[in-house]
C-alpha positions in Angstrom: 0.0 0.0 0.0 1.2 3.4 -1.3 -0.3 5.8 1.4 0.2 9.5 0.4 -0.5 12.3 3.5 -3.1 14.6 2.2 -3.6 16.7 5.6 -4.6 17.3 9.1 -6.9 19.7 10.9 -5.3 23.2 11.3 -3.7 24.1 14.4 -4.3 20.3 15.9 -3.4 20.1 19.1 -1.7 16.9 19.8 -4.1 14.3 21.0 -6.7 15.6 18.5 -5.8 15.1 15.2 -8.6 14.2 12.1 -6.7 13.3 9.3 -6.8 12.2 5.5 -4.2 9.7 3.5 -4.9 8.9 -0.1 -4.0 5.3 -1.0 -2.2 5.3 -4.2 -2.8 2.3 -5.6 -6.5 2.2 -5.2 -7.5 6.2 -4.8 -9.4 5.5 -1.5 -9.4 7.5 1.5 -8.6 6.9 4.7 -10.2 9.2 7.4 -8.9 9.6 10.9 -11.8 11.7 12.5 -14.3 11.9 15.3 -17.1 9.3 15.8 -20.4 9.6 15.4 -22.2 10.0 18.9 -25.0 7.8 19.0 -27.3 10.3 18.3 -25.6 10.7 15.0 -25.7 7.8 14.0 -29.5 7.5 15.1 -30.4 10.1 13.0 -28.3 8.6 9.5 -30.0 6.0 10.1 -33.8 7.4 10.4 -32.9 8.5 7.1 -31.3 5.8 5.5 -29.9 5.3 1.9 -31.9 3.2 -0.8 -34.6 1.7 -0.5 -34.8 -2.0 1.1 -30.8 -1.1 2.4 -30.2 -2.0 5.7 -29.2 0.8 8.3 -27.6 -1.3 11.0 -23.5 0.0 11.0 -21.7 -3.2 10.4 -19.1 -4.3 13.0 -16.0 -3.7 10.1 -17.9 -0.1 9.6 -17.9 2.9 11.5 -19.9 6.6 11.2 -17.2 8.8 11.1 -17.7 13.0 11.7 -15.5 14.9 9.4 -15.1 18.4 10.3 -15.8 20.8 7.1 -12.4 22.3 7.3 -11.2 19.0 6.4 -12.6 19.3 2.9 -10.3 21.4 1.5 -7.7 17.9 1.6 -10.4 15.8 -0.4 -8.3 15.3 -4.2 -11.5 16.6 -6.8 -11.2 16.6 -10.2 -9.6 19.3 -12.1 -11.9 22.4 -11.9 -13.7 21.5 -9.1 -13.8 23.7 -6.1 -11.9 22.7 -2.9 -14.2 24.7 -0.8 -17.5 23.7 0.7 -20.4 26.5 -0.7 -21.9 28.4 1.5 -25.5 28.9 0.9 
């Protein structure tokens, strides 16, 4: 696995750190963040995905909270803002 650093949360202090790797070889993400509180991940699931998908987390899964100042490290295609919009 080819993991590339794509960037932490500014001004992290040093037990608190959400983070973003890219993996290389397959372009996935992997997310260092907060966990969902339970009420979180009450409320994903009161609204669900598809229709007929299950909403139970899986054990290998978890509900993750990325803060919005960790978009800016997403990669986007070329043209694409970095930025969340601000409606």
């Amino acid at each position: 696995m080819r993991l590339r650093f794509l960037g932490i949360i500014p001004n992290t202090p040093i037990d608190d750190s959400p983070t973003i790797w890219l993996d290389e070889d397959t372009g996935d993400l992997l997310i260092q963040s907060y966990k969902a509180t339970e009420a979180e991940v009450k409320a994903c699931q009161q609204i669900g995905s598809i229709p007929g998908h299950s909403t139970d987390v899986p054990a290998h899964e978890a509900i993750i909270r990325l803060p919005a100042v960790m978009l800016k490290y997403i990669p986007r295609p070329e043209g694409q803002d970095r930025e969340p919009s601000r409606s």
